[in-house]
C-alpha positions as CSV (number, residue, x, y, z in Angstrom):
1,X,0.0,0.0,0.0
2,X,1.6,3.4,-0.6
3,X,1.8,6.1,1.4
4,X,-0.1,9.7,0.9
5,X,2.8,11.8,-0.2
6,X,0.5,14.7,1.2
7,X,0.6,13.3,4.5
8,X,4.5,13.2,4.3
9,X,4.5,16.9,3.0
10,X,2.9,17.9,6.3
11,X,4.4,16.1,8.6
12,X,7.9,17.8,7.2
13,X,6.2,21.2,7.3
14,X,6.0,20.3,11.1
15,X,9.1,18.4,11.6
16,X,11.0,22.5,11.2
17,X,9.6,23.5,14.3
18,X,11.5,21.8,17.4
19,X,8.6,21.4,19.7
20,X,7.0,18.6,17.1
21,X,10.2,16.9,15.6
22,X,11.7,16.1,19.4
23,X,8.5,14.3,20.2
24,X,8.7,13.1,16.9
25,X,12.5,11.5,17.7
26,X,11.2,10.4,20.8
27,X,8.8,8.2,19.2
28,X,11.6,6.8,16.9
29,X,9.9,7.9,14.0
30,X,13.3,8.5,12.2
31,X,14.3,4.7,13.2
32,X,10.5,3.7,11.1
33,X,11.5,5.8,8.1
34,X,15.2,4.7,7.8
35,X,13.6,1.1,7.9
36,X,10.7,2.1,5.2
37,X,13.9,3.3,3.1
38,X,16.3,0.7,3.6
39,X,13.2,-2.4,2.8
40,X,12.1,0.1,-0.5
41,X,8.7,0.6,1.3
42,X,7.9,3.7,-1.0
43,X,9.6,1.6,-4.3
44,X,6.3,0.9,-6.0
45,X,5.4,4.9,-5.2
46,X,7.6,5.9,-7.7
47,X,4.8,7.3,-9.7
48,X,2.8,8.7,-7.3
49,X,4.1,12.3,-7.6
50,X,3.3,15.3,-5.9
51,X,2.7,18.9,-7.8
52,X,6.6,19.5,-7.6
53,X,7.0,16.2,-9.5
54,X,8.7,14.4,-5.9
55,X,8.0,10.3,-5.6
56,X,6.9,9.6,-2.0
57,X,10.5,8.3,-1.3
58,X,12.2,11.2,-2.2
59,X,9.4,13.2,0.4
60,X,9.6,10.6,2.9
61,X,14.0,11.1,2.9
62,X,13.3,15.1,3.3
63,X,10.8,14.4,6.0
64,X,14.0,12.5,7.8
65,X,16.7,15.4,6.7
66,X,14.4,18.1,8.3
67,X,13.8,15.1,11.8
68,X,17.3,14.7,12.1
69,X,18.4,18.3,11.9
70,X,17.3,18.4,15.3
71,X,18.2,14.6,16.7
72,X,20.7,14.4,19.2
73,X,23.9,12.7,19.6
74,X,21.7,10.2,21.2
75,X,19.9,9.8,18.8
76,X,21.4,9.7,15.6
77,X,23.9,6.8,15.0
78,X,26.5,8.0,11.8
79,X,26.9,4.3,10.8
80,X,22.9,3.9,10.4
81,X,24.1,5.7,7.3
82,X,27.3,4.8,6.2
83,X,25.4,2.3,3.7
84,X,24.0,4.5,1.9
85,X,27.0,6.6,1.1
86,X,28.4,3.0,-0.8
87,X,25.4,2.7,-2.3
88,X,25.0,3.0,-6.0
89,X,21.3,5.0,-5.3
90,X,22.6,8.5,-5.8
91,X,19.1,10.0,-4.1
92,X,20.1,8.0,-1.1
93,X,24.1,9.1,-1.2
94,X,23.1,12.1,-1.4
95,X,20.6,12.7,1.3
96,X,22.9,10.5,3.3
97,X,25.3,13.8,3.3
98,X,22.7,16.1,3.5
99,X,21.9,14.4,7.3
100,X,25.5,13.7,8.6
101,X,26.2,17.4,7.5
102,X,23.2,18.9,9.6
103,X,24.9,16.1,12.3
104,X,28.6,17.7,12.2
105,X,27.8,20.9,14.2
106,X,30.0,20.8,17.0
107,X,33.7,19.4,17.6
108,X,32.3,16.2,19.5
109,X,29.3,15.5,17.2
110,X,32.2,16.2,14.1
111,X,34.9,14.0,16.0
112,X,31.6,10.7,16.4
113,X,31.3,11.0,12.3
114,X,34.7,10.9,11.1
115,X,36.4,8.0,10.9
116,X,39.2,6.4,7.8
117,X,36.1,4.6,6.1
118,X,34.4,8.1,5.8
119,X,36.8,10.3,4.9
120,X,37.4,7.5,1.9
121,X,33.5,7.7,1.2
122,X,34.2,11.4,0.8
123,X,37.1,11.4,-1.7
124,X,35.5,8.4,-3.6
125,X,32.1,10.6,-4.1
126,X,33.5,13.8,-5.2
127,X,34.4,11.2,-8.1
128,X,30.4,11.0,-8.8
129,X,29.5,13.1,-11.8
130,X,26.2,14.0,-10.1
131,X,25.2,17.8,-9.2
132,X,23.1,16.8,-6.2
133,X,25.6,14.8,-4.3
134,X,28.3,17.2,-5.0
135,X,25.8,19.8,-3.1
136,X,25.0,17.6,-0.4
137,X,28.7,16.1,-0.2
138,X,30.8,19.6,0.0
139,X,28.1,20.9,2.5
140,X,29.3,18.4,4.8
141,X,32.4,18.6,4.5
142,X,32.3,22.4,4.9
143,X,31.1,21.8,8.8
144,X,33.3,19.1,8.9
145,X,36.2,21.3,8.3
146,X,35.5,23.8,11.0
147,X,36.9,21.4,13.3
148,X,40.8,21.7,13.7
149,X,42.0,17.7,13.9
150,X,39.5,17.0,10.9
151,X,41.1,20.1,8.7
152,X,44.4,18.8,9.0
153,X,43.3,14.9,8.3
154,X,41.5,16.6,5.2
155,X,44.8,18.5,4.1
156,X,46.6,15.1,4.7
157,X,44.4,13.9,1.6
158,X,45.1,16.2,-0.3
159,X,41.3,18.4,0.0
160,X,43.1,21.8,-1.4
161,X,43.7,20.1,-4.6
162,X,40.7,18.3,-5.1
163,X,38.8,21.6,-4.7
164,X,40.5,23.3,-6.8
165,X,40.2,20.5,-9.6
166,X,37.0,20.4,-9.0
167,X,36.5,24.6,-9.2
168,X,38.2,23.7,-12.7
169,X,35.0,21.5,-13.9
170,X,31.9,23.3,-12.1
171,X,29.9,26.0,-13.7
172,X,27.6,26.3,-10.9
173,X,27.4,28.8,-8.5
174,X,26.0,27.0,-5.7
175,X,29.0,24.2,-6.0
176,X,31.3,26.9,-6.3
177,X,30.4,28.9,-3.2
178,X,30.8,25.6,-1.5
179,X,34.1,24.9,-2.3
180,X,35.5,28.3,-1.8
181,X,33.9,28.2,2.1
182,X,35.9,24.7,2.2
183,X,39.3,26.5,1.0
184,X,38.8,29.6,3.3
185,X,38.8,27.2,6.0
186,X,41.2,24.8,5.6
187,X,43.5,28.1,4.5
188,X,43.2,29.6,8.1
189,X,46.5,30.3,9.7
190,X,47.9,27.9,7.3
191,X,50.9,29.7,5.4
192,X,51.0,27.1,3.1
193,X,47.7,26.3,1.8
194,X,47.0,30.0,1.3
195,X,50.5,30.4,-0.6
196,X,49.7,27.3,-3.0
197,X,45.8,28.6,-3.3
198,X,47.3,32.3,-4.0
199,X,49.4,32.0,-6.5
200,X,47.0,29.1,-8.7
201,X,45.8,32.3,-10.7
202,X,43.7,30.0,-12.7
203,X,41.1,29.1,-10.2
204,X,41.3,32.7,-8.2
205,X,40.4,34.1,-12.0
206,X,38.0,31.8,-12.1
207,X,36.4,32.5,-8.8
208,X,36.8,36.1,-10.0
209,X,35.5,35.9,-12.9
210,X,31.9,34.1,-11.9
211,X,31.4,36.7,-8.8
212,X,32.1,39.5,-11.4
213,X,30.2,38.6,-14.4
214,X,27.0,36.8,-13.1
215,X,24.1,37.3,-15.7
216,X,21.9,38.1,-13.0
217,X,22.2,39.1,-9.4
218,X,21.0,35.7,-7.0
219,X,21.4,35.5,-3.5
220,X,23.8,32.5,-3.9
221,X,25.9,34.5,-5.9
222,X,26.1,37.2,-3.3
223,X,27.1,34.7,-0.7
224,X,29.6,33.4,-3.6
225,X,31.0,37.1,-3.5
226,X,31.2,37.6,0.3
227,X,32.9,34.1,0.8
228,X,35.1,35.1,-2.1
229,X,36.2,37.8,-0.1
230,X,36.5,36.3,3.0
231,X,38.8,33.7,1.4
232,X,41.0,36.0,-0.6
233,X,41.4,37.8,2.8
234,X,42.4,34.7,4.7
235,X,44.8,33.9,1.5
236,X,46.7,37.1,2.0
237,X,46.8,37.7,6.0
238,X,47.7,33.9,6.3
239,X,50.5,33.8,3.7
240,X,52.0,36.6,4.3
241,X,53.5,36.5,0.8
242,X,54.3,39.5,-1.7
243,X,54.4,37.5,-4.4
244,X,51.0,36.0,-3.5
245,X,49.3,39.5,-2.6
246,X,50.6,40.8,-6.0
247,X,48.8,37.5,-7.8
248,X,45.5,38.4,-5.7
249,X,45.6,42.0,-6.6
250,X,46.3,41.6,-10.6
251,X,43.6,38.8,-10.5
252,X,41.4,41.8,-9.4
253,X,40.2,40.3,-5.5
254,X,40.2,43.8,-4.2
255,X,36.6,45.0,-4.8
256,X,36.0,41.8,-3.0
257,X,37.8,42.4,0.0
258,X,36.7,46.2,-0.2
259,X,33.3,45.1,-0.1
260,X,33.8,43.9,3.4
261,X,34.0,47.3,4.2
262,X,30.0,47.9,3.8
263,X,29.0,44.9,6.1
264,X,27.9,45.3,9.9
265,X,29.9,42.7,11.5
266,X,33.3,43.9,13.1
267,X,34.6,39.9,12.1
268,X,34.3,40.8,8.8
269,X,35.1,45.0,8.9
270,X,38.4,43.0,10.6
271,X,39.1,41.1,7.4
272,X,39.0,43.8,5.0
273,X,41.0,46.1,7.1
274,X,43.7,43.1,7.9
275,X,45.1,42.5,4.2
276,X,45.0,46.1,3.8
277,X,47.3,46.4,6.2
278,X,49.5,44.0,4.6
279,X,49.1,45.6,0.9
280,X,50.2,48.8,1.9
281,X,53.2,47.9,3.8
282,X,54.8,47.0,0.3
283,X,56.4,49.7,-1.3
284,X,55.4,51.0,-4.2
285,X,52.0,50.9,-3.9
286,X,50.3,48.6,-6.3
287,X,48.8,50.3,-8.8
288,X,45.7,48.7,-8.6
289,X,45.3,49.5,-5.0
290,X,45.9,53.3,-5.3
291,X,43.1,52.8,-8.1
292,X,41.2,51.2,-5.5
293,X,40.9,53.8,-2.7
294,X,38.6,56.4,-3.8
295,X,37.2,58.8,-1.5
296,X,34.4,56.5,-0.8
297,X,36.5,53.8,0.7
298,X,37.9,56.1,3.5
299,X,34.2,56.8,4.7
300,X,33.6,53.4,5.2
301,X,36.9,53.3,6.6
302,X,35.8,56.0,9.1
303,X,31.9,54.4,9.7
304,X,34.3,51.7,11.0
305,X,35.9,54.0,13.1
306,X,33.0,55.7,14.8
307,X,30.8,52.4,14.6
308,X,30.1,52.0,18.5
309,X,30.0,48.1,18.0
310,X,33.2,47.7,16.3
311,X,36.1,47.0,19.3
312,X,39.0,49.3,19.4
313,X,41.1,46.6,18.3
314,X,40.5,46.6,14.8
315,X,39.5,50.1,14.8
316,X,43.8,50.4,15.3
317,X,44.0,48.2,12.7
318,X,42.5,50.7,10.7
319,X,44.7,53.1,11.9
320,X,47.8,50.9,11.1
321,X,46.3,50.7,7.6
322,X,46.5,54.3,7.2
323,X,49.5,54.9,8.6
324,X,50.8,52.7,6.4
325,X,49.2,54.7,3.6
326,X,50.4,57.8,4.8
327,X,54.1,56.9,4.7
328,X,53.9,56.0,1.3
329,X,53.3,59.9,0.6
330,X,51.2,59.0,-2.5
331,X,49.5,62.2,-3.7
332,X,46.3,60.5,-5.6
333,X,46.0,58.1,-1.5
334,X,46.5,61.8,0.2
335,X,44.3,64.0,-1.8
336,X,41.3,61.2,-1.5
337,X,42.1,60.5,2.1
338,X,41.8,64.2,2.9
339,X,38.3,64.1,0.5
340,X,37.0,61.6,2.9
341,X,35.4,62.5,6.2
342,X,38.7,61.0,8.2
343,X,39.9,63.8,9.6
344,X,36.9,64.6,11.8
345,X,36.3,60.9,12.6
346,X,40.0,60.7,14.0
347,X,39.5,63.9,16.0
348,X,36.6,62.5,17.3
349,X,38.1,59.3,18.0
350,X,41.5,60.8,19.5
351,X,38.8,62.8,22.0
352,X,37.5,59.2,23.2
353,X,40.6,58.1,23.5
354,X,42.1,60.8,25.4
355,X,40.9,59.0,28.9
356,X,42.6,56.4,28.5
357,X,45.8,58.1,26.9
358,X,48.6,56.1,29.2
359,X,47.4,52.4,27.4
360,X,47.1,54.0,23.5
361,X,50.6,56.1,23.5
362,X,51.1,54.3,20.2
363,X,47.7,54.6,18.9
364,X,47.7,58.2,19.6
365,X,51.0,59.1,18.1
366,X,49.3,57.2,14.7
367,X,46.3,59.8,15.3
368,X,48.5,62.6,15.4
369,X,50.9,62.1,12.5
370,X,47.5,60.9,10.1
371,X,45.9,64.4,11.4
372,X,49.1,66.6,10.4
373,X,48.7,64.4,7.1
374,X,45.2,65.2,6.2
C-alpha cells in the first residue's frame, strides 16, 4: 500500500519547528522511516508524484533530513548511514550527506562521524558526476572542516587540490560557493595552503571571474562574493607572501575584499582592514590598489571607526592601515584620504581616546601624524 505523499509533505512542514520533531524523535519515528527506506517501502510509489514532480520516497528522505536536523547525539547513529554513502542510489548518497552534515555541528558531534572509512567515502564521491551529491557532499564537508584535527586529516588527503580541480570542472554557483567556504577554512592560519591557493591564478580568475560577471544578481551568488572575499582575505593575511598579494591584486580580488568594508559585523570589517594592512606595507604601492581607494572607501573606513559596536582593536587596525598609507606619501592616497570625512572621525576618535591616553601612546602618536597628514 503506498503512502499519501500529502501526509509526508505535512508532517515535514511540522518536523522545522523543534517542539514537534523532538517528540517526533522520541517516538523513533526516524528509526520507522530509515527502515521504510532501507526495505524500499515507498519503491512501488515511484509514480505517485506530488505537484513538484517528488515520488513519495524522495518526500519521505526530506521528511528524515528536516527530523534529524534536530536529533541528538543520542539519537542519531552516523553508521545507520554509512550504507547508503556506498550505495550505487545517488538520491540515497546524497541525502545520506545532506543528514550527517546537519549532524557535524560541534567538535564532538564532528569527532563521532569521522572516521578512515568516511573520509574514503568522501574522496570516492567527489568522483560521482552528479550535481546533487556534489551539493550535499561539499556541505558536509564544509562543517566538517571547522573542526581543527578533521582540517588537518583533510589536508593530509590532499582536499586543497581536489577543490581546486574540482572549481576547474563546475559551472555552478552553488557548488562553487561551497568549495570556496571549504578552501577559506582549511587556509586559516595555514601559510601554506594560502600560498599554493594564492598563487593558482587560474582558479582565483575563475572565482573572479563568476562573482564579477553573473548574468543576474542571486542570493547564492552574493554569498559566492562575500565568501570570495573572506577567502581572498584569509589567502593574504595567512601567507603573508608578496608574491602572492601581487597575484590576488592583478587577478582583481580587491573590490571583493573592499566590499567587506559595507558589512555590519566587526569579524568581517576585521578582514578587510587586515590584508589592507598588509598591501600597503609593500612599497610602491600597487597600482591597482591606489586605483582602488577612492574617497568613498575612507568613509567606510571612518563608519568603522566611529561604529560603537566595532572593538578598538580593529578600529587600530585601521589606523595601522592608514598609517601605512600615509608613509607612502602618494599624492592621488593623500588627496582622497583628505576628501574623505577622516579627519573629523579621527579627531573624534582621538577625544574618546584621550581617557585612557597612558594604554594607547602608540595609537595616539598614529592619530597625530594621520591628522598633520590630512
Amino acid at each position: 500500500m503506498g503512502v499519501d505523499p500529502d501526509f509526508l509533505v505535512l508532517f515535514t512542514t511540522l518536523a522545522e519547528q523543534e517542539s514537534v520533531s523532538k517528540p517526533l524523535l522520541l517516538f523513533d519515528l526516524h528509526l520507522a522511516l530509515i527502515d521504510n527506506v532501507n526495505r524500499n517501502t515507498y519503491k512501488d510509489d515511484e509514480k505517485d508524484e506530488e505537484e513538484d514532480g517528488k515520488p513519495s520516497r524522495e518526500l519521505a528522505l526530506e521528511l528524515l533530513v528536516v527530523l534529524l536536523s534536530h536529533a541528538s547525539l543520542e539519537q542519531l547513529d552516523p553508521a545507520l548511514f554509512l550504507p547508503w554513502l556506498e550505495s550505487n542510489d545517488l538520491l540515497l548518497v546524497s541525502m545520506g550527506y545532506l543528514i550527517l552534515g546537519n549532524f557535524a555541528t560541534s567538535d564532538t558531534n564532528i569527532n563521532t562521524l569521522i572516521s578512515g572509512h568516511v573520509i574514503d567515502l568522501f574522496f570516492n564521491n567527489l568522483n560521482l558526476e552528479n550535481e546533487r551529491v556534489h551539493h550535499s557532499l561539499l556541505g558536509c564537508l564544509r562543517n566538517c572542516c571547522i573542526n581543527v584535527k578533521t582540517r588537518e586529516i583533510l589536508l593530509g588527503r590532499h582536499l586543497v587540490s581536489k577543490m581546486v580541480d574540482m572549481a576547474g570542472r563546475s559551472i555552478s554557483t552553488g557548488i562553487m560557493l561551497k568549495i570556496v567556504a571549504i578552501l577559506r577554512l582549511l587556509s586559516q592560519n595555514n601559510e601554506d595552503v594560502s600560498t599554493k591557493i594564492g598563487t593558482d591564478s587560474v582558479f582565483v580568475g575563475k572565482v573572479v571571474s563568476i562573482g564579477r560577471n553573473g548574468t543576474e544578481f542571486s542570493s547564492t551568488l552574493g554569498q559566492l562574493n562575500v565568501e570570495a572575499a573572506r577567502l581572498f582575505s584569509s589567502l593574504i593575511t595567512s601567507s603573508k607572501s608578496e608574491v602572492v598579494s601581487s597575484t590576488l591584486v592583478e587577478a582583481g580580488v580587491l573590490p571583493f575584499i573592499l566590499s567587506l568594508l559595507s558589512s555590519g559585523h566587526p569579524i568581517m570589517l576585521n578582514q578587510a582592514i587586515l590584508p589592507l594592512c598588509i598591501l600597503s606595507m609593500y612599497s610602491p604601492l600597487q597600482p591597482n590598489l591606489v586605483l582602488s581607494l577612492p574617497p568613498e572607501i575612507f568613509d567606510k573606513i571612518s563608519n568603522l571607526i566611529e561604529n560603537q559596536i566595532v572593538p578598538n582593536e580593529i578600529k587600530f587596525n585601521a589606523l595601522n592601515f592608514l598609517e601605512n598609507l600615509g608613509n607612502h606619501k602618494n599624492e592621488q592616497v593623500l588627496k582622497n584620504m583628505r576628501e574623505s570625512d577622516l579627519k573629523r572621525c579621527i579627531a573624534v576618535f582621538k577625544e574618546e581616546l584621550e581617557k585612557i591616553r597612558e594604554t594607547v601612546t602608540r595609537e595616539m602618536a598614529q592619530i597625530d601624524y594621520l591628522l598633520s597628514l590630512l
